[in-house]
FIMAR-731403 format. One record per residue (C-alpha): x, z, y; residue in one letter. Coordinates in pm, 1 decimal. Layout:
REM FIMAR-731403
+----------+----------+----------+------+
|     east |       up |    north | type |
+----------+----------+----------+------+
|        X |        Z |        Y |    A |
...
+----------+----------+----------+------+
REM end
This chain:
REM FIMAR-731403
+----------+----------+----------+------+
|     east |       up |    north | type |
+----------+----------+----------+------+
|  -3157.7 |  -1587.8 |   -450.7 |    X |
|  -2956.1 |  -1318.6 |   -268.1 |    X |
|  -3120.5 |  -1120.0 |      3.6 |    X |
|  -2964.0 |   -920.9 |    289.0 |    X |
|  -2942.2 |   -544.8 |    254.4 |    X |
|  -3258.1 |   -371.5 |    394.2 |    X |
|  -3074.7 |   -212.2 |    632.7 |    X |
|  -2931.0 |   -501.6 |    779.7 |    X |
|  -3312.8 |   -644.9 |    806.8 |    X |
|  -3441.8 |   -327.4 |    974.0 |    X |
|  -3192.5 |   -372.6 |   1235.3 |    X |
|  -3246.2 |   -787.9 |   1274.0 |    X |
|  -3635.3 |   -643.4 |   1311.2 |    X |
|  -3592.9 |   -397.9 |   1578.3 |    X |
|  -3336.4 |   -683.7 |   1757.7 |    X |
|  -3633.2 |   -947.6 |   1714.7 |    X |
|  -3887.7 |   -678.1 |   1857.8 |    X |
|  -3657.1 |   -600.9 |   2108.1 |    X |
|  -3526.3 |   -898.9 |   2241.4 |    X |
|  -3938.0 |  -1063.6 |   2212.0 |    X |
|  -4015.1 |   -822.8 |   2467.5 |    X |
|  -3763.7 |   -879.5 |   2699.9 |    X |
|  -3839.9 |  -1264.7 |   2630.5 |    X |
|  -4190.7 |  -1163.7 |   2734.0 |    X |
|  -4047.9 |  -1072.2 |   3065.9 |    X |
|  -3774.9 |  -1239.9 |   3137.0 |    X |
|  -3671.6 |  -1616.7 |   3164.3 |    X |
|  -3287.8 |  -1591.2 |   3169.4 |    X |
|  -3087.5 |  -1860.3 |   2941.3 |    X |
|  -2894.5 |  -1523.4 |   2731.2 |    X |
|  -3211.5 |  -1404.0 |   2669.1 |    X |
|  -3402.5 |  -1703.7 |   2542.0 |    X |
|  -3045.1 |  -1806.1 |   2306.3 |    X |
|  -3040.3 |  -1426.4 |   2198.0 |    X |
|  -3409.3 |  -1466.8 |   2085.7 |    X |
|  -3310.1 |  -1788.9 |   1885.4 |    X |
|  -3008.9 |  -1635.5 |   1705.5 |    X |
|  -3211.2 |  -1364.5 |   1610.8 |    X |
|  -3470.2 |  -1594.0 |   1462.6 |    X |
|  -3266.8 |  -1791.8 |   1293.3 |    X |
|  -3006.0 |  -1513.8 |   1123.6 |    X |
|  -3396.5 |  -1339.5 |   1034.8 |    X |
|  -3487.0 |  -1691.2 |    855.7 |    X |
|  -3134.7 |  -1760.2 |    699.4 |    X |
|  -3135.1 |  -1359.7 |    567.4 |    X |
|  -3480.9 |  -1382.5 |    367.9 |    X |
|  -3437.6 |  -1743.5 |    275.0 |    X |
|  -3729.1 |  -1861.7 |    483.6 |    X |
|  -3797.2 |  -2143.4 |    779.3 |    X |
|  -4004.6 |  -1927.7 |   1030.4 |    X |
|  -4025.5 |  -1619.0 |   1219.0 |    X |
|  -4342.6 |  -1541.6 |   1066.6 |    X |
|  -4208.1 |  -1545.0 |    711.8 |    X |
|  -3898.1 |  -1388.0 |    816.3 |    X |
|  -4042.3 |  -1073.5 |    925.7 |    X |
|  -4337.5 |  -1065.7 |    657.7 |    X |
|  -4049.6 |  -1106.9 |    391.4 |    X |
|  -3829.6 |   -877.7 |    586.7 |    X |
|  -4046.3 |   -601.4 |    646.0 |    X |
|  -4125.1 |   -623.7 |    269.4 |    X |
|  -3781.7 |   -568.9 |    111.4 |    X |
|  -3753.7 |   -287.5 |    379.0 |    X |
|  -4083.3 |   -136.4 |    231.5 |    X |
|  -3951.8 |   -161.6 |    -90.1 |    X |
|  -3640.3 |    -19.5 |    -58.7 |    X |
|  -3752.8 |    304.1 |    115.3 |    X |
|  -3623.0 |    631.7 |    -99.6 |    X |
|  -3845.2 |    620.0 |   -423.8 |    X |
|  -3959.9 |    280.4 |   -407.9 |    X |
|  -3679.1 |    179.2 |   -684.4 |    X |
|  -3526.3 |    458.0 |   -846.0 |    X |
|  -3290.8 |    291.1 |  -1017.1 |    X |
|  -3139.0 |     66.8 |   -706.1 |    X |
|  -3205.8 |   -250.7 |   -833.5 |    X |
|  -3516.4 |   -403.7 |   -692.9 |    X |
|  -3776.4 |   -620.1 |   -894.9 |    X |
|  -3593.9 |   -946.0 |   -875.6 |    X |
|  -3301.4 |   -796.6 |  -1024.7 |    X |
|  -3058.3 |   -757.9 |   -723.0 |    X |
|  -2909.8 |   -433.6 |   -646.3 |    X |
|  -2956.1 |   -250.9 |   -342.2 |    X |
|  -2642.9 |   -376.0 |   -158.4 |    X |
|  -2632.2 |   -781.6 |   -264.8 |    X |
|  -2652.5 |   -975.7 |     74.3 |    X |
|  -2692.6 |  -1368.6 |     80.2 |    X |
|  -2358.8 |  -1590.0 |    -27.4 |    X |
|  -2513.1 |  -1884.9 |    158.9 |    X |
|  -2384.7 |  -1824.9 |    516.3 |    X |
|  -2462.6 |  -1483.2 |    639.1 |    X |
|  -2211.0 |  -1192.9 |    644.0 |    X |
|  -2250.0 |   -822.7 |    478.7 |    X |
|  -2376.1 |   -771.1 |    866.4 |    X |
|  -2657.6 |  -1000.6 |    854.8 |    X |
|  -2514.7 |  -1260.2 |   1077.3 |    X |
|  -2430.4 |  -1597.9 |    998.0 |    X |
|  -2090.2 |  -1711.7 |    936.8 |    X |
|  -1872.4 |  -1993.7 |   1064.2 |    X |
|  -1945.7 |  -2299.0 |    892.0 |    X |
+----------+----------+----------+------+
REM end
């Protein structure tokens, strides 16, 4: 299975953290749909069903791509650096027009 670029997952995590506290806060409709997208582009991007396993997976591949962590750019499954998902999601991380 193809995974989103790390960097694209960092910045779906900081989002996610982001837009959770302002969820926190806040009751406003954008808010509460922003949240959702987030969630759901997070779960389509590491092939998982829940926010939970989203960011554990997420937070993963970012740990394992860090400078060093695969010297030759291809990480332990066998995908290089760069591959992001073909099933839906964009080379941004956010899910495509069906």
């Amino acid at each position: 299975m193809l995974m989103a670029h790390p960097a694209v997952l960092a910045r779906l995590v900081e989002e996610y953290e982001t837009v959770a506290r302002l969820r926190a806060g806040e009751r406003r409709d954008a808010v509460r749909q922003r949240l959702e997208d987030v969630v759901y582009t997070l779960c389509v991007s590491t092939g998982t069903r829940d926010i939970d396993a989203a960011l554990v997976s997420a937070r993963e591949r970012m740990s394992a791509a860090r400078p060093g962590a695969e010297a030759d750019g291809v990480h332990a499954e066998g995908l290089h650096v760069g591959a992001v998902r073909a099933d839906g999601v964009d080379a941004e991380g956010a899910p495509t027009a069906a």
